[in-house]
N, C-alpha and C positions, 0 to 999 in steps of 0.2 A: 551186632547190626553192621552191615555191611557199607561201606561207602556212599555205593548209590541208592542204599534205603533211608540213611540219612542224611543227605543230602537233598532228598523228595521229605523227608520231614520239616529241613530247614524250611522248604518254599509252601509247606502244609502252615504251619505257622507263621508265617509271612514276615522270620527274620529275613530269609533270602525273596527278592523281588524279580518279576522277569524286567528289563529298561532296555532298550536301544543305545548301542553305541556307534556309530561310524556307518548306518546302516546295518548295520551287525545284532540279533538279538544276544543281550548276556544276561546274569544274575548281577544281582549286588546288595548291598545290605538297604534294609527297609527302616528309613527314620520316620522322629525324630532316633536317635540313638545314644546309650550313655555308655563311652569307652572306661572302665576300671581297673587301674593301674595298683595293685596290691604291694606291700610293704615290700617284700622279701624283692620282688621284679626291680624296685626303686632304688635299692640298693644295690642288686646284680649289677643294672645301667650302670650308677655312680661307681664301683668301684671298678670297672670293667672298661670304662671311658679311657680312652688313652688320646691327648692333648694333642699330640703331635700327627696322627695318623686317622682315616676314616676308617671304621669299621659297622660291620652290618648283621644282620640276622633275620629272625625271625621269632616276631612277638606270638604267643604261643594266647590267642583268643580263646577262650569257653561261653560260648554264647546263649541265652536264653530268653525266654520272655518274662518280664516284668509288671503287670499292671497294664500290661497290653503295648509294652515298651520296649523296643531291642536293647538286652544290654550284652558286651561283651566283657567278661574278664581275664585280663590277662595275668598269667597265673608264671610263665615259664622266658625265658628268653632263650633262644637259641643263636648263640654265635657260631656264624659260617667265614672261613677265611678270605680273606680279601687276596685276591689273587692279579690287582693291578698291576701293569708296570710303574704306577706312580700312585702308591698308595696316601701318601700325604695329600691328594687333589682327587682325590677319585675312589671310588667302590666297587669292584665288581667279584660276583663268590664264582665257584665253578659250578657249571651246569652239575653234575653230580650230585655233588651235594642239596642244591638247591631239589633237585630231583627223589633224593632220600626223605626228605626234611618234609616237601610233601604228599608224600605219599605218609609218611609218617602223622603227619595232621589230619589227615580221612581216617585213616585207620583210628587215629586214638581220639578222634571226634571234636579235634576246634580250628577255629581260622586261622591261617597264616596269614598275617600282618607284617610283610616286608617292612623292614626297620634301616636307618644308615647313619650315621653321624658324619660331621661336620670339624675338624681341626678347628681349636686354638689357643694353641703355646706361644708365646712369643716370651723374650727375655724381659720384657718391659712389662709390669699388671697393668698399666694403662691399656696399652696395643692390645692386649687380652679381654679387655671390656670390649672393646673395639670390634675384635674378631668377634665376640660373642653377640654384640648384634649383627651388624651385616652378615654374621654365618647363620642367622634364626630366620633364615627364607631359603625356600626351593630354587635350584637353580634350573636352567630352561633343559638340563641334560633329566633332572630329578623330574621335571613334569612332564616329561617326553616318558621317562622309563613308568610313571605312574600310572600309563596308560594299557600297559602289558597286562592283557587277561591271561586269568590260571586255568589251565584245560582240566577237565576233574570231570569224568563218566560222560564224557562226548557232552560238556557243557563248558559253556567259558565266564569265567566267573570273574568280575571285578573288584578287588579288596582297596580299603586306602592303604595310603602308605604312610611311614612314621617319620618324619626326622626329631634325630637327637643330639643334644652337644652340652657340654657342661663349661662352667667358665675357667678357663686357663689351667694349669698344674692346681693350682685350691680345689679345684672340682667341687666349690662351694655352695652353685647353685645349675639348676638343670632344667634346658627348656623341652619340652615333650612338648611336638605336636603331631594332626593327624591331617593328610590331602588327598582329596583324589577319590578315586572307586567312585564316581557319580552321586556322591553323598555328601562331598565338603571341597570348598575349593582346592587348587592347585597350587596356590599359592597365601601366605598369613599375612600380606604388607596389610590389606585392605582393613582385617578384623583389627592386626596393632592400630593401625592409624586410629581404627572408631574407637577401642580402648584408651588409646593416649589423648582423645578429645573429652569421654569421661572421666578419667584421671585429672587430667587438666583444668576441669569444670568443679572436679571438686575443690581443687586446689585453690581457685581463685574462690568460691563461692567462701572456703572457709577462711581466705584472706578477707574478703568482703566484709564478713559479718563479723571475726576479729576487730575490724578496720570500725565497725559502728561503736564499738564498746568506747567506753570514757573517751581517755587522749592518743589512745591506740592511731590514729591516721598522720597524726604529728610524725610518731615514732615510724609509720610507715612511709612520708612523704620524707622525714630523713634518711632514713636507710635507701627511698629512690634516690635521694640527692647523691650521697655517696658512692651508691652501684655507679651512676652515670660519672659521677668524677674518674674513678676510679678506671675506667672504660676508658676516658679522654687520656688518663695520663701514662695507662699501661693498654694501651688498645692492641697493640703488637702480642702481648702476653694473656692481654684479659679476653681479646675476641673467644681465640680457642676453643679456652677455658668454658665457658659459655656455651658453645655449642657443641662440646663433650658432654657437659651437664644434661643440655636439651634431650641431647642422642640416649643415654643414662636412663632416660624416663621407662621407655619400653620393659626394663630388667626389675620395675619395681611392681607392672602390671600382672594384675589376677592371680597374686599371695592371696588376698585377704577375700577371693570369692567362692565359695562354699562348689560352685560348677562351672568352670573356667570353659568358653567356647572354643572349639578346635586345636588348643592349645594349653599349657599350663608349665607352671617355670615352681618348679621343687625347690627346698633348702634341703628336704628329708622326707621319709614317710610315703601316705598312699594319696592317691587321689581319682577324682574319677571326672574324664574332660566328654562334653555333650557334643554333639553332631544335631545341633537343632533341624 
């Protein structure tokens, strides 16, 4: 099958959609949609991560239809060199390759899913948590380049983009997410915020109803006594502390959810994140 016979199949079966961009007509994927991220890919990322430096590629999509459902899976990673003059802060591969890679993709029949990562080494594991959140969001150069339609048989096609980064030299845990392609935002602050309010909802709810059992609120009104002492007499030391903790919350969101939205944070294994 040749490229542009299926490429006219993708949009026969309404993975691929015609949308407007910029006044511009392009394709793009047709949701809702479920991205699947296979074992073997999960571990490529994870050991492939390197802490100190951005690196990028290209997620290697096999797409199909589902129960009347776009799904993709990603089966292959392709690493392209980063040819910045400041690879530590930045990503860029060379047109060549990037040019090989897709033509490579029509030819062997799945999406290319520009992919990049995000540094963070620091000597301190603290700083390292640290980088790892503030570096789990697009920056304004990542939504500007998100915006780059792929020319494919005199069509211009918009994909999302992936960013990845794993936490410090442990590379113990890994945030996958997906923006962009007119299918899912450009940016994850919005989606964390609404996950860290139901995170948070539950947290109080099962402090709550903890808190109703016997003399369970005694034990809770002391332990506020203490927190707040403790505040007063080490507040130089304890504020911080506190709002590290706060900040912390995001790295423990959408483990425990069977279809993490736009995003999803690995220890190991496979998983598969929705594009509602």
């Amino acid at each position: 099958m040749t490229p542009s016979v299926w490429l006219n199949s993708l949009c026969m079966s309404k993975i691929l959609i015609e949308g407007v961009f910029k006044g511009q007509r392009v394709l793009h994927l047709q949701r809702p949609c479920d991205i699947h991220i296979t074992e073997n890919v999960s571990k490529a990322l994870f050991d492939h991560y390197e802490p100190e430096y951005e690196k990028g590629g290209i997620l290697a999509a096999y797409p199909e239809k589902r129960d009347g459902k776009t799904l993709l899976i990603i089966k292959e990673v392709i690493f392209l060199k980063n040819i910045s003059d400041n690879p530590g802060n930045s990503y860029l591969p060379a047109n060549h390759e990037i040019s090989i890679t897709l033509k490579k993709a029509f030819d062997e029949q799945f999406l290319p899913i520009t992919f990049h990562t995000h540094p963070t080494a620091h000597e301190n594991p603290m700083m390292e948590i640290i980088y790892y959140i503030s570096g789990s969001d697009t920056s304004k150069q990542d939504q500007l380049v998100s915006y780059n339609a792929v020319k494919v048989c005199n069509q211009s096609i918009l994909f999302p983009h992936s960013l990845i980064l794993a936490l410090g030299k442990s590379k113990n845990r890994m945030f996958i997410g997906f923006y962009g392609g007119l299918i899912a935002p450009v940016e994850f602050e919005t989606q964390k915020n609404e996950q860290m309010q139901k995170a948070m909802n539950i947290i109080f709810g099962n402090i709550s109803e903890w808190a109703r059992k016997g003399n369970n609120k005694w034990w809770l009104i002391g332990g506020g006594l203490v927190f707040i002492l403790l505040i007063i007499r080490y507040h130089k030391t304890a504020l911080p502390l506190i709002l590290l903790l706060a900040a912390m919350t995001p790295i423990f969101i959408n483990d425990p959810c069977a279809k993490p939205k736009y995003f999803a944070q690995l220890t190991k294994g496979q998983v598969t994140i929705e594009i509602p």
